[in-house]
N, C-alpha and C positions, 0 to 999 in steps of 0.2 A: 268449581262452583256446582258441574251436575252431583256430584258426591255431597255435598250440601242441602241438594236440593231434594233429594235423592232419601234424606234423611230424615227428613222432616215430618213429622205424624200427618198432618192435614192437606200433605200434597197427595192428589191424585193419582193412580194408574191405572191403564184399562185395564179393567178386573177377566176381562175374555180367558177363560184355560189358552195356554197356547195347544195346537192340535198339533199330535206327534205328526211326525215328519213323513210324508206322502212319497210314493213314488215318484220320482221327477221325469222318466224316463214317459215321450208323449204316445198316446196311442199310435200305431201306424196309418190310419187315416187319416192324421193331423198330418196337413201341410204347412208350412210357414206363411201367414198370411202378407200380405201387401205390408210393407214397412218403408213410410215416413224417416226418412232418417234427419235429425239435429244434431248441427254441428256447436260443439261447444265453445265456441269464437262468435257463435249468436247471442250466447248472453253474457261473455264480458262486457264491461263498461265503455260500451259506444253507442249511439242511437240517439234519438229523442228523448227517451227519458234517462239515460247516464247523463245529456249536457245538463237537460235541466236538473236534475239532482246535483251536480258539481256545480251549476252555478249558483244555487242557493249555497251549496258546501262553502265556496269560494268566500261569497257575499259573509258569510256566520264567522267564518276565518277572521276577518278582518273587522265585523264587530267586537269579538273578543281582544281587541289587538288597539281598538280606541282606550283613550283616555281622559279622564275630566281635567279641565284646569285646576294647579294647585296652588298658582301665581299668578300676581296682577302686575307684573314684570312681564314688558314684552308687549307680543304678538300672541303666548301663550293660550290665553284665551281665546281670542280671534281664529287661530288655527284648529281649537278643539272643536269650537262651532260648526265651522264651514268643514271640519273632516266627519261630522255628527249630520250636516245637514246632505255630505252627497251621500253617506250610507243612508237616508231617507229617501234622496232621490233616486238610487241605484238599486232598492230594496224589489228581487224577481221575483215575489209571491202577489199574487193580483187579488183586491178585496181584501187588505188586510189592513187591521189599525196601526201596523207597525210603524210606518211614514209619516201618518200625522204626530205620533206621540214621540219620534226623533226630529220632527220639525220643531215639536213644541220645547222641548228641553234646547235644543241649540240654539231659540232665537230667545231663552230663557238669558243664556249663557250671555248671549251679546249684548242684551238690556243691562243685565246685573252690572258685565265690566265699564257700559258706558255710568251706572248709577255710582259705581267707585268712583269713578274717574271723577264727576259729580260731589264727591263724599258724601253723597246720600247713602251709608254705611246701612241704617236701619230698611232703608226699603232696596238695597242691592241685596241683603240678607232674604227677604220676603222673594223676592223676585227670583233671585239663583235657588232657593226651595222648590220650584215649580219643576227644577231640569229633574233632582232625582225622584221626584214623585212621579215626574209620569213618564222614567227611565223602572220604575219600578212596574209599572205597568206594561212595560214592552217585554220582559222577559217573560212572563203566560204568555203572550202571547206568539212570541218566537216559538217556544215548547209546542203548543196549539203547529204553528204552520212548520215546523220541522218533522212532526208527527203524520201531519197530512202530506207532505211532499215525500215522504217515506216508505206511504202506505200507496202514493200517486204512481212513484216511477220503482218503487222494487228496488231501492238502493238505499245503503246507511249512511249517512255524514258521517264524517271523521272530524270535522275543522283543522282540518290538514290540509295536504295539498292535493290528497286523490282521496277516490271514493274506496269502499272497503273495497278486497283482492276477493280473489276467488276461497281463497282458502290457506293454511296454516304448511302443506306440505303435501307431497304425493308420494308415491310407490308403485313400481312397477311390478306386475304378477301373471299368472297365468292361469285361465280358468281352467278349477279339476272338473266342476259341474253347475252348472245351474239346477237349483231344490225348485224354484219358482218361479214368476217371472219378475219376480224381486228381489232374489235371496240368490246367491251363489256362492258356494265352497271356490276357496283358488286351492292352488299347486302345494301349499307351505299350510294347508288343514284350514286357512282361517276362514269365518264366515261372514260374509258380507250384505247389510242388505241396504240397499239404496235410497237414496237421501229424498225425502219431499214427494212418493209416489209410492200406489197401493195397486198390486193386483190382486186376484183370486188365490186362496189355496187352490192346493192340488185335488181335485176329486174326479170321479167319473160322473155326478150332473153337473158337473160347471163345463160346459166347452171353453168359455170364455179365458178360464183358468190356462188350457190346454192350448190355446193359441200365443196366450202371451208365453208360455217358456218355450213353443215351437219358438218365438220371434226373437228371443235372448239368444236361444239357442243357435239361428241363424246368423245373427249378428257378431258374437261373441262364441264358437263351437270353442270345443274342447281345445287345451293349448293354446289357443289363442292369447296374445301377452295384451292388456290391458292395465290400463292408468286407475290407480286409484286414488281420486282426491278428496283432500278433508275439508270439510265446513268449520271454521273456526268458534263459529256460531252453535256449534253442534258440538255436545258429548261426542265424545270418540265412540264411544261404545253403547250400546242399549242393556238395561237391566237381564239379557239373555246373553253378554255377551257378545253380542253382532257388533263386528263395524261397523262401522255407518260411515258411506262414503257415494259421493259419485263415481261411477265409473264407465270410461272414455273411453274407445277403443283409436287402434293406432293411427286413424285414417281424421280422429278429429271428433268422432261422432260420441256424442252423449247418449247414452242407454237409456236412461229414466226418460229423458226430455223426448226421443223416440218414442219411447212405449206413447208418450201421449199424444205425441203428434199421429198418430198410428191407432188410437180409440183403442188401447189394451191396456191400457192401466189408466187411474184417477190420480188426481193431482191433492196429498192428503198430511196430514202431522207435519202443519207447517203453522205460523204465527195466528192464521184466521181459523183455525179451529183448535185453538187454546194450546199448539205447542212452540218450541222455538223456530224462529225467524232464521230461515238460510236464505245464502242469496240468488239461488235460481229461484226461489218462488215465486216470484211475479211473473218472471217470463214461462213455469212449468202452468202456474195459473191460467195464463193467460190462453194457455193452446186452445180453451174453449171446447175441449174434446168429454166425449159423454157417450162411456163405452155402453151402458146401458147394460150392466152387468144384471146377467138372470137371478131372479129371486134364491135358486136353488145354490148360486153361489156363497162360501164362507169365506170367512176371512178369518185371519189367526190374529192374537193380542200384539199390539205395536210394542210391546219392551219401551216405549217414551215415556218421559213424564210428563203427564197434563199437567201444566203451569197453572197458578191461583192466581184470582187476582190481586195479592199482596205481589208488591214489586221484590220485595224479599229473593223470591222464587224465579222472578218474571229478569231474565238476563238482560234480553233486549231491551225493556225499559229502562232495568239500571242501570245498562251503558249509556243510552240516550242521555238518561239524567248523568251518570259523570262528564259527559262529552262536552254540553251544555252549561254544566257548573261555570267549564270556562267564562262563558260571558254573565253567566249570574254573580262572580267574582266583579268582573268587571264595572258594571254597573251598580253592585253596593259599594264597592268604592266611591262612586259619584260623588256620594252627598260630603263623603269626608274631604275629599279635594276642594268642591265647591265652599266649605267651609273655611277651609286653609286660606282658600283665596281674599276670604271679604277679611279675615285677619294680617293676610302680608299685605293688602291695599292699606288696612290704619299704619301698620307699621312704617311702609314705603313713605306714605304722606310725610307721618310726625318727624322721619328721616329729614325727609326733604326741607321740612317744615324748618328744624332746627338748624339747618343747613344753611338757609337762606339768612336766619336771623345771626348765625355767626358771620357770614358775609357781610350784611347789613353793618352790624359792630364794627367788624373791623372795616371797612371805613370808610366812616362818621369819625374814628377814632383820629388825633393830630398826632404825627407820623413825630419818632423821638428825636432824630435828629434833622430838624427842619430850623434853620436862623432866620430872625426878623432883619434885614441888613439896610441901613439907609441905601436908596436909589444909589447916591452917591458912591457907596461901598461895595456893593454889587455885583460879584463877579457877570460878567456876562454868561458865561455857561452855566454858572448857577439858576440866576434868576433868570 
């Protein structure tokens, strides 16, 4: 998909030269400042906002998984109701029209069956119309509050049974150097630069620059064997070739999500400023940190693609919309089942109907071998 995207005449990319590659090596007056460290077991899926994102997950799972009546056979009915009206009742996003417009179609559902039962055929028809019209109207509005709970807790629905993982795969390496406090060569030439965060080039008026690779440096020296994980979310690679990965040292700790907790890096090239959506970004966001990088500070061009806003380009949206198809499937099927239904209630009837009158027939009918016998003649076990 980035090769796609990648391709495309009217997508975006920072036009910045990149700036040849600076000495990495820090002044000798740079000391390694004070380092924050984050452990990366902070931003897997546990907390306040992993449950509440899994339980709207959960809650979406299982509207995908409802079904309208197709029969007026049974309970059929009855049960699609009352399994339509506790996803109204149980629905965990607060202020939203979701509830009333799933109350409104399942107690559509329960009129309609009582008006078959009735064979008021012409207004159970009128009536079971109301469940997909305003089942048509709940999916914006799910789209709407999937998109807000997304952008809430910094996690993606799946409608599965867990919320996305960290990532596609890892790799273990060892650093040959850090160029930045961003960017590091490992042991095997490649070059790496870190996922969701910005620090300075290398210069001599940036200090700012020169602390952050003193802190990589610290963190992560030469040799040192480090994790390198992938964002699935994330091209493997930048238009320069860089990976692009987090990377974790052995003890748990996150580099990038450090540099922020630690005011040496910004939190940047992530879904709020028009690139793709990884999943540390809410919690890299959220550090709050604001290194207050000197004017005299550069920065080199991100190798990303600024995303358009045609969803074409835009991944995270596509997937959102494939995820959700799920239950937009779901619900235009509605109107076809509910239709099914007020047709096998005539059928059922006229069943019945002839049913009763062939009963009826037979009898009314005088049985063939039945004798008129005088009393007198009569067998007793006969008559």
């Amino acid at each position: 998909m980035a090769a796609a995207a990648a391709s495309a005449a009217f997508v975006l990319v920072a036009c910045v030269p990149i700036e040849p590659e600076a000495d990495s090596s820090t002044s000798p007056e740079v000391q390694a400042p004070a380092i924050t460290r984050g452990a990366a077991s902070e931003l897997d899926p546990v907390g306040a906002d992993a449950a509440k994102a899994q339980e709207v997950n959960l809650w979406m799972r299982e509207m995908s998984r409802w079904s309208a009546p197709d029969s007026y056979w049974g309970t059929v009915a009855e049960q699609s109701a009352d399994e339509l009206q506790r996803l109204a009742d149980s629905y965990p996003v607060a202020e939203s029209a979701v509830p009333a417009e799933l109350s409104a179609a399942a107690g559509a559902i329960t009129a309609g069956k009582l008006e078959l039962g009735a064979r008021d055929y012409e207004a159970a028809a009128i009536t079971l119309e109301a469940a997909p019209t305003a089942l048509n109207g709940v999916y914006e509005q799910l789209v709407m509050d999937a998109e807000a709970v997304e952008a809430d807790t910094g996690w993606r629905l799946t409608l599965g049974d867990d919320l996305m993982t960290t990532g596609t795969g890892q790799d273990n390496a060892r650093v040959e150097r850090w160029i930045d406090g961003d960017t590091m060569e490992t042991s095997t030439g490649e070059i790496v630069r870190l996922i969701g965060i910005d620090t300075p080039e290398m210069s001599q008026t940036c200090s700012q620059a020169e602390e952050a690779l003193a802190a990589v440096q610290a963190m992560a020296p030469e040799g040192a064997t480090i994790t390198l994980r992938s964002a699935w979310t994330h091209e493997p690679t930048d238009k320069y070739g860089r990976s692009l990965r987090y990377v974790e040292l052995a003890d748990g700790t996150d580099v990038g999500y450090s540099l922020l907790l630690s005011d040496l890096a910004e939190a940047r090239y992530d879904s709020r400023d028009g690139y793709r959506w990884h999943l540390r970004e809410k919690a890299y966001r959220d550090t709050g940190g604001d290194p207050g990088f000197d004017a005299a500070c550069a920065f080199a061009a991100t190798g990303l693609i600024l995303l358009e806003d045609d969803d074409r380009y835009n991944d995270d949206g596509r997937e959102r919309s494939d995820r959700m198809s799920l239950i937009e499937r779901t619900l235009a099927q509605s109107g076809a089942g509910l239709g099914d239904m007020v047709v096998d209630a005539r059928a059922t009837h006229e069943t019945r109907d002839r049913e009763a009158a062939r009963k009826a027939a037979n009898s009314s009918a005088p049985s063939d071998w039945s004798f008129d016998f005088p009393d007198s003649l009569c067998p007793t076990r006969w008559c």
